[in-house]
C-alpha positions in Angstrom: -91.4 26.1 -56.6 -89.1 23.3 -57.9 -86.7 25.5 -59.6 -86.5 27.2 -56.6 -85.6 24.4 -54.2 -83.2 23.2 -57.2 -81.7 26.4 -57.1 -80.9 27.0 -53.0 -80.2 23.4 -52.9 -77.3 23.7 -55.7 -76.2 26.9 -54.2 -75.5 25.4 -50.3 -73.6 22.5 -52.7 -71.7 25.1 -53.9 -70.9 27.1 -51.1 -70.1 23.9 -49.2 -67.4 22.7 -52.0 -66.1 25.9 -52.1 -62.1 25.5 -50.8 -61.6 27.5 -47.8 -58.1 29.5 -48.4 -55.0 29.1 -45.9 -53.5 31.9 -44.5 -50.9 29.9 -42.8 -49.3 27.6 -44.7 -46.3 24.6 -44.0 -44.9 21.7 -45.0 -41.8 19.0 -45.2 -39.8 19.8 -47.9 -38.0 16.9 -49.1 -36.6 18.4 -52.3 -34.3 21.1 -50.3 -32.7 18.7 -48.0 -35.6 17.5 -45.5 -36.4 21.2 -44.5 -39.3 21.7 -42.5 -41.1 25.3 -43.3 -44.0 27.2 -42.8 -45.4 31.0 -42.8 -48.4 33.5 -42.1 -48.8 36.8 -43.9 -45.8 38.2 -41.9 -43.1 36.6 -42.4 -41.5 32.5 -43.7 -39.8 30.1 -41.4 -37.7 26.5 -41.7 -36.0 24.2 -39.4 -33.2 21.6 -40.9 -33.8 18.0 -41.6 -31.6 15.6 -41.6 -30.5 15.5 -45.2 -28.6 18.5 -44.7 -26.7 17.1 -41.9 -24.6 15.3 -44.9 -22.8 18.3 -45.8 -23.7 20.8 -43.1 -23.6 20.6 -39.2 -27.4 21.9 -38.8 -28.5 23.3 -35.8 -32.1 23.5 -34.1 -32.7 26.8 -35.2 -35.0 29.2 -36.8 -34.4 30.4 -40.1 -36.4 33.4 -41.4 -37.3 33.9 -45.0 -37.9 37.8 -45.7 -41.6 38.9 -47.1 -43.5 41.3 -48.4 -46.1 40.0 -49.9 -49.4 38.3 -48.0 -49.1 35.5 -50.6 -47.5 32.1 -49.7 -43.6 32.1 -51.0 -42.3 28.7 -49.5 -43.2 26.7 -52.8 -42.0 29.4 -55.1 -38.6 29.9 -53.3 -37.9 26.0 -53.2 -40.0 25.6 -56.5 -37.3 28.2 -58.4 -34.1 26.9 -56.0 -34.7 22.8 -57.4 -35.9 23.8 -61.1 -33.9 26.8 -62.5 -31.4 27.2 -60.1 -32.2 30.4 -58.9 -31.0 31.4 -55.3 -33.7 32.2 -52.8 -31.0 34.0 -50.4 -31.6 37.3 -53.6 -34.8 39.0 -53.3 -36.5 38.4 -56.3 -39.4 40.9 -55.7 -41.3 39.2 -53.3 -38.6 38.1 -50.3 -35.3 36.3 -49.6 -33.6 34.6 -47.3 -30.8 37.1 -45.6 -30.6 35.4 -42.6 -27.9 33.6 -41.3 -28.5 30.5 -38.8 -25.3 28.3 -38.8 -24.9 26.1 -35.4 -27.0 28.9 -33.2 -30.7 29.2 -31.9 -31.2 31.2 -35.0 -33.9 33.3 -34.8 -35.9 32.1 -31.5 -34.3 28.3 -31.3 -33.4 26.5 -28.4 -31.0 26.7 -26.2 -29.4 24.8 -23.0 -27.3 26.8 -20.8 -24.7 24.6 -18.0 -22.5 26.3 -16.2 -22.5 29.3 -18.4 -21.8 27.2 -21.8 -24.6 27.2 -24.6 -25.5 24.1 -25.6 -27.5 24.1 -29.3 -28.6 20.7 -30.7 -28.9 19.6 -34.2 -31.2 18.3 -36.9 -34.8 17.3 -36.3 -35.2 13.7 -36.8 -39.3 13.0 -37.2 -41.8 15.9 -38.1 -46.0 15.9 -37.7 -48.5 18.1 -38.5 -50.6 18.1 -35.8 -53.6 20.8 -37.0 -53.9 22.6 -40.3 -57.1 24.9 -40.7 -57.2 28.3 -42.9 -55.8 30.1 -39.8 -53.7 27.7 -37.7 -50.8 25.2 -38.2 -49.4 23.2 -35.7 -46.6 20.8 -35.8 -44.1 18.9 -34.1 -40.3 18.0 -35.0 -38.6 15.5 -32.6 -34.7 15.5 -31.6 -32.8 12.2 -31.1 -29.6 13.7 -29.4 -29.3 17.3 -28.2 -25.7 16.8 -26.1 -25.7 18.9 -23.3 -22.6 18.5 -21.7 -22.1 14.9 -23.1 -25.4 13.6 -21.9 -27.8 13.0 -24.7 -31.2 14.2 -24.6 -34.3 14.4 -26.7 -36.2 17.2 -27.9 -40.0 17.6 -28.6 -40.9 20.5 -29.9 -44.5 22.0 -31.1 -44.7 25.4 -33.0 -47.9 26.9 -33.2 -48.4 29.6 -36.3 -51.2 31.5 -36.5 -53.1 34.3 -38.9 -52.0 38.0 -38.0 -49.7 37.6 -35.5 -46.0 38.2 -36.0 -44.9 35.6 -32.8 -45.0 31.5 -33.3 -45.6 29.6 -29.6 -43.3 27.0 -29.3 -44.0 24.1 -26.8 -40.7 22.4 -25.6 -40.1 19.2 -23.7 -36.4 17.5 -23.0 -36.4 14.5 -21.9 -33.7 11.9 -21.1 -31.2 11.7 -18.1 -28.3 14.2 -16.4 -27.3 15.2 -13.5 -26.6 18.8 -14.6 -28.4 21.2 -13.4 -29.9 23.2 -16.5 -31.4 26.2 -17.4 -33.1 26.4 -20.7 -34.9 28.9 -23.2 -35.3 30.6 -26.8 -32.2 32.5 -28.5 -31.5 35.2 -30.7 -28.0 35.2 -32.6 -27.0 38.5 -32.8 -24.7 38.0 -35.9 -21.8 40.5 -36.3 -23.6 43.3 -36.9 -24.4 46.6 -35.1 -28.4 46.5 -34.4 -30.6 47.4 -31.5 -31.2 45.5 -29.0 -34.1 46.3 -25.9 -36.4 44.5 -24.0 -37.6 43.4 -20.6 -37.4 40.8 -18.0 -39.5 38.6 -20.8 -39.2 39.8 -23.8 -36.6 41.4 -26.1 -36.6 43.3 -29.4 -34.1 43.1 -31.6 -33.4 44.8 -35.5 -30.2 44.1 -37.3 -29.9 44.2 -41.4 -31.5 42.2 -43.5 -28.5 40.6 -45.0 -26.5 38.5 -42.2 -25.6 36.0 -44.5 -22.2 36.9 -46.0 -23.5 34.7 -48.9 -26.8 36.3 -49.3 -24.4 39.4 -49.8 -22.5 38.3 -52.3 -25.5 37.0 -54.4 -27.1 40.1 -54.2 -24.4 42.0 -55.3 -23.6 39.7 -58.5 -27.5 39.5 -59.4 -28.2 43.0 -59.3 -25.3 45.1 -57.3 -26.8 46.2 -54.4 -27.0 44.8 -50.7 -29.2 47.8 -49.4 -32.1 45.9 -48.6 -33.3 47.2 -45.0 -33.5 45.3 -41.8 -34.9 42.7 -39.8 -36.7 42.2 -36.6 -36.3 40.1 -34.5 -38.7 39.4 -31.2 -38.6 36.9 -28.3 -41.3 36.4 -25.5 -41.2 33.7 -22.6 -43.6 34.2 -19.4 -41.7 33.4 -16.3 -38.2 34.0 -18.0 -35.6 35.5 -15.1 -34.4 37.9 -17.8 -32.3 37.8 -20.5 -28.5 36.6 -20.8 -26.0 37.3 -23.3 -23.4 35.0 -24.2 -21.0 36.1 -26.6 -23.3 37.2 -30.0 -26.3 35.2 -28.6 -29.0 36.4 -26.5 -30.8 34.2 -23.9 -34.4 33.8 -22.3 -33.8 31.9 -19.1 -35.9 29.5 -16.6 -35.3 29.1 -13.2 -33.5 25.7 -12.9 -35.0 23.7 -15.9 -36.5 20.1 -14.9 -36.4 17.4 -17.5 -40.1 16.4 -18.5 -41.7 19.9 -18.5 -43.0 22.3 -20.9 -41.1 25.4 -21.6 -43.1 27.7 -23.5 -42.0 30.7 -24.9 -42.9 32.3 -28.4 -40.7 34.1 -30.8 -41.2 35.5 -34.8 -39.9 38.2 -37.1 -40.4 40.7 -39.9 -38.8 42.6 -42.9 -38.9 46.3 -43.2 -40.1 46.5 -46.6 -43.6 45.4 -45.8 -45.4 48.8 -47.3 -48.9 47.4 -45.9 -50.6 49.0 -43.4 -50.5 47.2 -40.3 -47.3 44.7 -41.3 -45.3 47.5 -42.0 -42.3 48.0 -39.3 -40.3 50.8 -41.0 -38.4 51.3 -37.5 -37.3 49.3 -34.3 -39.4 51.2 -32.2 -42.7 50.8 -34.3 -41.5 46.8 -34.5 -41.1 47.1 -30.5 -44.5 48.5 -29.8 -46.3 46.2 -32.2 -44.7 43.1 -30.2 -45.6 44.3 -27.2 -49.3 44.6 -28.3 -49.4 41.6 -29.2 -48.3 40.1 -26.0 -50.8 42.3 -24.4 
């Protein structure tokens, strides 16, 4: 009877120290210039900190990092990038970074429209993880100064990631003083290239190729000579928008008249065509089109 109790009570001790595994996965990343990044089984993200601001001019924008692999890549990427030197922007097998972000929303940033001009802050100042479990992150970077129209604002904003979905939420609040009247929301840069763009009054669709960076181009071509490495899609959803706006090669979601204080809310992710896994595999826009709108559904 003894070994028996012994035996139950040593296997609850194991099964109670037993690590539970992440599937979503972020943190600050000090070592490649105060990025901020984080990913699910879909797809890698990053925001800029403000290391980079001393040789770039970073924007609040999304980056995307390419996958096709369920496994974390954040740490390999930056892990191989600091120690050996080895670009991230080349896919090495198990995903790149193609994506070009510059001073833009990126790939579902945000954006401040007055009087027709687009308005795009800079780097994030403070981050904090708010929530970590094996299925959910959530964090929050903070903005000093997003000038909108030479009034300077602050920017909170919390991004939720979560296990098997392909959008992020994104929680925003200005706050601050103007007297412009403003309309904000989530952008998509378009790039230069020729993709496909659809959508609705609150969301939009969007696939373009993989390699927008001319940078991540020319690496790819001098580490193994091809550039032929599919396409990416794109997605933005925001309940309540008044339809989309495009402005030059960006792409808009748009409140009604937007009041300092409040929440916008609006969500916004991406994927790679060479996914080969059953349900994350998006060979075409129109399978990546119906999979988003399930998923708002």
């Amino acid at each position: 009877m003894k070994k028996l109790v012994y035996g139950a009570v040593m296997a609850l001790l194991c099964a109670c120290s037993t690590p539970e595994v992440l599937h979503v996965y972020g943190r600050y990343v000090p070592e490649r210039k105060d990025d901020f990044a984080w990913e699910n089984e879909f797809a890698a993200y990053r925001m800029y900190g403000p290391e980079l601001a001393k040789i770039e001019n970073p924007s609040n924008g999304v980056d995307i990092f390419m996958k096709n692999t369920p496994n974390f890549v954040i740490d390999t990427f930056f892990y191989y990038y600091v120690n050996e030197e080895r670009p991230y922007h080349v896919q090495h097998g198990y995903g790149f970074d193609g994506y070009k972000v510059a001073h833009t929303p990126g790939m579902g940033g945000l954006a401040v429209v007055v009087d027709s001009v687009v308005y795009v802050g800079g780097h994030y100042d403070t981050w904090e993880i708010l929530e970590q479990t094996p299925d959910l992150l959530r964090f929050r970077l903070h903005y000093d100064s997003l000038n909108v129209a030479g009034d300077i604002l602050q920017e909170d904003i919390i991004i939720t990631c979560e296990s098997g979905k392909v959008l992020n939420k994104a929680e925003v609040v200005l706050t601050g003083s103007t007297d412009h009247a403003l309309q904000a929301g989530a952008g998509l840069w378009l790039h230069d290239s020729i993709g496909t763009l659809s959508g609705s009054q609150e969301w939009i669709t969007y696939t373009e190729t993989a390699l927008s960076d001319p940078g991540a181009v020319r690496l790819n071509l001098k580490w193994y000579g091809y550039t032929n490495l599919g396409v990416t899609h794109e997605a933005v959803y925001m309940p309540g928008a008044e339809g989309f706006r495009q402005y030059d090669n960006h792409v808009l979601a748009l409140t009604k008249p937007y009041t300092i204080g409040d929440t916008l809310t609006y969500y916004f992710g991406g994927c790679w065509s060479g996914w080969t896994d059953g349900y994350k595999s998006f060979p075409t826009h129109d399978v990546w089109q119906e999979y988003v709108q399930q998923e708002i559904q």
